[in-house]
C-alpha positions, 0 to 999 in steps of 0.5 A, a space after each residue: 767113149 773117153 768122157 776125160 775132159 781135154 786140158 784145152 778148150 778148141 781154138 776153132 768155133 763150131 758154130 757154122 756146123 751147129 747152125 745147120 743143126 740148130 736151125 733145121 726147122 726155120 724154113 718150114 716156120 716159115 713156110 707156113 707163114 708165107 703159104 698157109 698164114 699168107 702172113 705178110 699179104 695180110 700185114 701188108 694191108 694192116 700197117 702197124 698192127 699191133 702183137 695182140 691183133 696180129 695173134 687174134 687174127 690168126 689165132 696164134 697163142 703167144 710164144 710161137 707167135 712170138 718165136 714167128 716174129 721174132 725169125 721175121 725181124 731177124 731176117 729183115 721181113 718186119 720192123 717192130 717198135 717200141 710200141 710193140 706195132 709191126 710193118 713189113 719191110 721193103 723186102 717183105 713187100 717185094 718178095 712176100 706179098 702175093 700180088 707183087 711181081 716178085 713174090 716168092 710164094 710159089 717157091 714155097 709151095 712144095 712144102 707145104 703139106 711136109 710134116 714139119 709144115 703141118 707140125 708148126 700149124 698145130 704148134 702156132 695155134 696151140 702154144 703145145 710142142 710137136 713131134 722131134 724124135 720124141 715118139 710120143 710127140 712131147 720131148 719132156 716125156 719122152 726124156 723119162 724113157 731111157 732109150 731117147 733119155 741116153 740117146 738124147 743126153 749122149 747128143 747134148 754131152 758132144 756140143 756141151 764139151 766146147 761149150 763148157 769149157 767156154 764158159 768156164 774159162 769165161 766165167 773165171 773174173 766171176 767165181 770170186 772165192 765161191 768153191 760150190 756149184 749146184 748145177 740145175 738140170 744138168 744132163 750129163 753133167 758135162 758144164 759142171 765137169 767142164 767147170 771143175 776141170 778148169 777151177 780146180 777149187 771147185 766142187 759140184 753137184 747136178 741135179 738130174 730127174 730119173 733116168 738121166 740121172 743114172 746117166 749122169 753118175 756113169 759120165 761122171 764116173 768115167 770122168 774121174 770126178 767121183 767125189 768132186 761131183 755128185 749127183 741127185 735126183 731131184 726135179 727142176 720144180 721142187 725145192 733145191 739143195 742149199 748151200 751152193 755159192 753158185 747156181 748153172 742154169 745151162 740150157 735149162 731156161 729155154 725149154 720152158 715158157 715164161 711163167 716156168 721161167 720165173 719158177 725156177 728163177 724163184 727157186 733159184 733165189 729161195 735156195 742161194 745165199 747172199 752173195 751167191 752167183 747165178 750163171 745162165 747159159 744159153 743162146 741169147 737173142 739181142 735185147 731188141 729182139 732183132 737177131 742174131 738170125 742163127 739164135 732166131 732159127 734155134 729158137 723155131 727148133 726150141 718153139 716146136 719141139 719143147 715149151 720154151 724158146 730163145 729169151 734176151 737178157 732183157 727178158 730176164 733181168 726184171 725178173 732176177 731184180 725182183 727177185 733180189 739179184 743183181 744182174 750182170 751183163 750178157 758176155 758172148 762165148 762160142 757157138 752163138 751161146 753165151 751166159 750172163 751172170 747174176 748176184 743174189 743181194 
């Protein structure tokens, strides 16, 4: 395969094919809600419940149950205030409620006993992934194995090319004279070599746990950026290199849940220098967490099948403020992804 990075991005936008990809799983999320949870019936006799109440009743743990509400508002089934208290909405009553005329239930009732139905029951009451691919039922093991390690990474590269070179050319106000990335987690090394291919001031290294690593330094190699970027192996928790002006964190934050995210956000802050820019890239969900409907269906994917999900800008700027950084705001690209930026202080 020719890993050369083209010199132009894609005038096109992917995202209508990616959508059916990224939101695969969305019918079975909420499949379970309407046939096994009967959700909406029980809502729509608690006006008003609040998040804690709704979680207690159905012993939801927080992130699915976030991930389920949050598919909900996108899809004009639940309003949410500031209160964090939900009611159904007129859609929801008509067609979601069992006893209404109109209720759809039944429509639902073939997937009932399907495997991803059953895997979101597990994944809803536990807060722990299910089975994608990953044989063992855990995707973070699974990716030390070297088969679905090159598999999996060679699937990421293909999206990650348009992606990159997105992002890179959106990133071009941002870079400033900074000339060092330090690329978290990167995979096959595709948003560093997308980076350096449009900026070529610019060097890289990505960290990467075995055997994504070796991985890595082939596609880095067939690139032809040996000497721009090198790759360690390091893991995502530990300490990382210092010195790099710039920090990558692309699709790296939404495999993880919340107290892993300020983790490695703090790691980020411990490694950079003032003045340093962190670069977070991913699929973004509005700051009200309404939508968009395609990241809302994505993040069903993330919930099931890693320990993370779809985050707002909103989710992260107090942590990055507490941290010292300054947060910038949410620029889309492509792809129903974008990236906001944030500089150390």
């Amino acid at each position: 395969m020719n890993h050369k990075i083209p010199p132009n991005p894609p005038v096109s936008d992917p995202a209508p094919l990616l959508g059916y990809r990224d939101g695969q799983f969305a019918a079975e999320l909420l499949a379970a809600a309407i046939i096994h949870l009967d959700l909406f019936t029980w809502m729509d006799t608690h006006p008003g419940v609040g998040t804690a109440e709704l979680c207690a009743h159905f012993e939801l743990a927080p992130r699915p149950a976030d991930v389920l509400l949050t598919l909900c508002r996108a899809n004009g089934f639940i309003k949410t205030d500031a209160r964090e208290t939900h009611n159904l909405t007129l859609l929801a009553k008509e067609h979601l409620v069992s006893g209404s005329p109109w209720h759809l239930g039944p429509y639902y009732e073939p997937l009932r006993d399907t495997p991803a139905v059953k895997d979101f029951l597990k994944v809803l009451r536990t807060g722990k992934p299910a089975n994608w691919q990953a044989t063992d039922g855990d995707w973070h093991r699974s990716m030390l194995s070297e088969e679905f390690a090159r598999g999996f990474t060679t699937l990421m590269n293909c999206r990650g090319l348009a992606f990159g070179q997105a992002l890179a050319l959106a990133l071009t106000p941002h870079l400033g004279e900074r000339t060092r990335v330090l690329d978290i987690a990167g995979g096959s090394g595709i948003y560093a070599a997308t980076l350096l291919a449009a900026h070529p001031n610019l060097t890289a290294t990505v960290t990467e746990q075995q055997p994504v690593d070796a991985i890595a330094r082939e596609m880095v190699r067939d690139r032809g950026l040996t000497g721009r970027i090198d790759v360690i192996t390091a893991d995502l928790f530990t300490a990382w290199p210092q010195g790099a002006e710039i920090h990558l964190l692309s699709n790296v934050l939404h495999d993880w849940d919340f107290p892993e995210v300020r983790t490695i956000l703090e790691q980020s802050a411990q490694a950079i220098a003032p003045g340093g820019l962190l670069v977070i890239h991913e699929a973004f969900l509005n700051d009200t967490k309404t939508g968009p409907l395609p990241v809302a269906e994505y993040s069903t994917l993330l919930m099931r099948v890693s320990q993370g999900k779809c985050y707002s800008a909103a989710e992260y700027v107090p942590i990055l403020s507490e941290l010292g950084f300054k947060p910038g705001a949410y620029e889309a690209t492509i792809g129903n992804r974008g990236f906001m930026t944030a500089v150390r202080v």
